[in-house]
N, C-alpha and C positions, 0 to 999 in steps of 0.2 A: 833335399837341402833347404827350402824355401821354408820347411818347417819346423826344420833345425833351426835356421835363423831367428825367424818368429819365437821358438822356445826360449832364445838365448836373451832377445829383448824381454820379453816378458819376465824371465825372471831377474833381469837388470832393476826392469820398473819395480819389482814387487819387493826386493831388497833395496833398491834405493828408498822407495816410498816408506819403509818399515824402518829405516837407518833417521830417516830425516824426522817420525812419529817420536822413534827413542827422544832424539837429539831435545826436540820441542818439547815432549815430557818431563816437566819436573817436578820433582820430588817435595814436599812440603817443607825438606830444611834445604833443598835449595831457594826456594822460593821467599823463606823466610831470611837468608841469608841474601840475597837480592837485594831482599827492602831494608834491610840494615845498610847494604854498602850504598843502596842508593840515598838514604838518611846521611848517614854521615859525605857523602859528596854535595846535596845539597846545603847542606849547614857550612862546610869547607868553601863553598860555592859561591854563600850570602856574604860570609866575611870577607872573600877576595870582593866582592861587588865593592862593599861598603866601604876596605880601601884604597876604591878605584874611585869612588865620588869625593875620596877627600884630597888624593893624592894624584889622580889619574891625572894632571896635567901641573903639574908641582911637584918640587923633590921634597922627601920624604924624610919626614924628623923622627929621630929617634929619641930614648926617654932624657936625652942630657938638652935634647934641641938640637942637637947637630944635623948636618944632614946624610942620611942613610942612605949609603948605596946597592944595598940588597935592596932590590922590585920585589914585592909580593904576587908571585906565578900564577896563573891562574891552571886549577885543578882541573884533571882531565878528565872525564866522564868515564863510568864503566864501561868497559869493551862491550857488553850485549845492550847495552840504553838503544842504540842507533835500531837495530834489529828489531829489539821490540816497540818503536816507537812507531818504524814502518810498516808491522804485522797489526798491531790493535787498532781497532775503530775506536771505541767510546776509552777516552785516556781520562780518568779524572784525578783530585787528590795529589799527591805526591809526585808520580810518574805522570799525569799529566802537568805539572810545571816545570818538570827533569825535560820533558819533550818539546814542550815551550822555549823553556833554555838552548837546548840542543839547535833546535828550527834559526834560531839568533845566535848558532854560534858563529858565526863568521862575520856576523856584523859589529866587532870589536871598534873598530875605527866611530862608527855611530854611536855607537853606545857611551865611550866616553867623550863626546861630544856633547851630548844629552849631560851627561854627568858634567862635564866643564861648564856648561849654561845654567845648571839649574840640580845644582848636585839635593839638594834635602827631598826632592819629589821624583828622582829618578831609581827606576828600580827594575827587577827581570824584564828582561826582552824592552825594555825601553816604556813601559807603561807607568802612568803615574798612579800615585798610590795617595791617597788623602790621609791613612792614616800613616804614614809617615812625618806628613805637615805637620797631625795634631800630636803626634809624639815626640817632635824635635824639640818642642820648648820643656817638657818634663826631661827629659834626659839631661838637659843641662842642669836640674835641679837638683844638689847633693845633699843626702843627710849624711852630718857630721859631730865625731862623737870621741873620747877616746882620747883627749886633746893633752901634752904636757909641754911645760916651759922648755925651750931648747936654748936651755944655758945651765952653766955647771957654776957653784952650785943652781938648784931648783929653788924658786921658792914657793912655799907652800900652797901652790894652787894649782887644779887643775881644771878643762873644759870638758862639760859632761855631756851635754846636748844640744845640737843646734842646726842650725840650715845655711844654706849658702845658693847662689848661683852664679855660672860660669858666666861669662860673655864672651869669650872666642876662644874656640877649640881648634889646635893645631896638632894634629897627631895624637901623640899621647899627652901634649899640655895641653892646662883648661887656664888661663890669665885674663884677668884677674877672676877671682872667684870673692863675689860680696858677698855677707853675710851676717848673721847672730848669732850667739852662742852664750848657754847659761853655764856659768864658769864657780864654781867653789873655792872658799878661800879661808885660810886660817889667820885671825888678826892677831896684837903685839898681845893678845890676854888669853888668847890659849883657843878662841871661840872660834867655831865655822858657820861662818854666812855665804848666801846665796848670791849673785850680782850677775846682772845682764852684761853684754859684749857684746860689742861690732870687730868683725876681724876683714882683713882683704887677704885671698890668698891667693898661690901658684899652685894647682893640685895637679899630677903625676899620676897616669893612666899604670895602675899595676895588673890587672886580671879582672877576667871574664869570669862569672863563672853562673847556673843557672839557677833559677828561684822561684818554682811555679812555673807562673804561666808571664816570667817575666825572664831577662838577662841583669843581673846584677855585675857593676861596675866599680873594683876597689880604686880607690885613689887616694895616693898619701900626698899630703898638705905640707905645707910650709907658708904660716900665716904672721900677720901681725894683728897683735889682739890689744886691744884697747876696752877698758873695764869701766862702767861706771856706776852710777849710785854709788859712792864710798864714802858719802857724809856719816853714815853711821859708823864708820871704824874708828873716828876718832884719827889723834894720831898714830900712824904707823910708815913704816919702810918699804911696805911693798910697793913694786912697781906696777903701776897701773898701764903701760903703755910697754909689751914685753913682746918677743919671737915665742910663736907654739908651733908645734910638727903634732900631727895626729895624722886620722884616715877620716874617709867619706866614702859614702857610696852615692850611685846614682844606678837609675834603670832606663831598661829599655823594654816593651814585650816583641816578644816571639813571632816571627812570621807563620 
């Protein structure tokens, strides 16, 4: 009987142990399928972070300004992160700051705390990050392009190229946004000239979307443009002091 028993453990162990070898064994497309889902959580992951440093203790403006009552949830990690975070020793790369994350996740309450004090250098697991610092003043930096009168009729001018920058970002608004802009025009004789602009605008967060080894930023404009040099046109009707709508962009790079 005694080695009946013994039989019956032993081949428990040797089918467990062979069950759990499967289990752990994977396959190259699952393995490559892992770091995909784990890619797309961490990217899902940064955007919740980012806005929890703008909004994580303020309500939340939506694109008109109002205030938003959908909170941006924060995303849940994949069901195996936990397991293999506690099986690997050396975690680097990707799955090691997926495990980083995980290690901080219950420290919510701290985190936006950090984020309420000092939101532009708060970042994963509460470490500061310097390149964030030197990237915050370029992001607010838009080129802008694309420019027409928003009044009906048009009159014969449009903004072709120019710069601008933000001073306070609330959401998806960037107010005022300073700037310059080289604007094209048609005088009373048929002729097109070049002329400089200063415009102020209200620029409108529309989409992400990526560029390299950056995050590009569209944002449509609603400016007031103001033209000068126009001593050389002689007289004419245009209005030198007019409303443009265009877009802009701005960047950001990649973590």
């Amino acid at each position: 009987m005694k080695v009946l028993a013994s039989a019956v453990v032993a081949i428990l162990l040797v089918c467990s142990s062979h069950s759990w070898a499967q289990d752990t064994a994977l396959s190259q497309q699952q393995l490559d399928e892992r770091y995909e889902e784990l890619v797309v959580w961490l990217k899902k992951y940064k955007a919740w972070e980012d806005w929890v440093a703008v909004n994580g203790n303020r309500p939340a403006l939506n694109v008109f300004g109002a205030v938003d009552s959908n909170r941006m949830e924060r995303p849940e990690p994949p069901a195996w992160l936990s397991e293999d975070c506690e099986r690997l020793i050396g975690r680097d790369g990707k799955l090691g700051q997926a495990c980083e994350i995980l290690r901080n996740w219950h420290g919510l309450a701290e985190h936006l705390e950090q984020a309420r004090r000092d939101p532009a250098v708060t970042t994963t697991a509460g470490v500061v990050n310097d390149r964030v610092v030197k990237s915050s003043f370029w992001r607010r930096v838009h080129l802008t392009g694309l420019w027409a009168p928003g009044q009906i009729p048009p009159p014969p001018m449009f903004g072709v190229v120019g710069m601008q920058m933000g001073v306070v970002e609330i959401g998806r608004v960037t107010f005022p946004a300073l700037g310059v802009m080289l604007v094209t025009l048609t005088d009373a004789e048929g002729e097109r000239e070049w002329k400089p602009a200063t415009n102020i605008s209200v620029s409108f967060r529309l989409h992400n979307f990526e560029l390299h080894e950056h995050t590009a930023i569209l944002h449509f404009n609603v400016s007031r443009l103001n033209i000068h040099a126009v001593g050389s046109l002689g007289s004419t009707d245009l209005p030198l002091n007019l409303n443009f709508v265009g877009l802009s962009l701005s960047f950001k790079k990649k973590n």
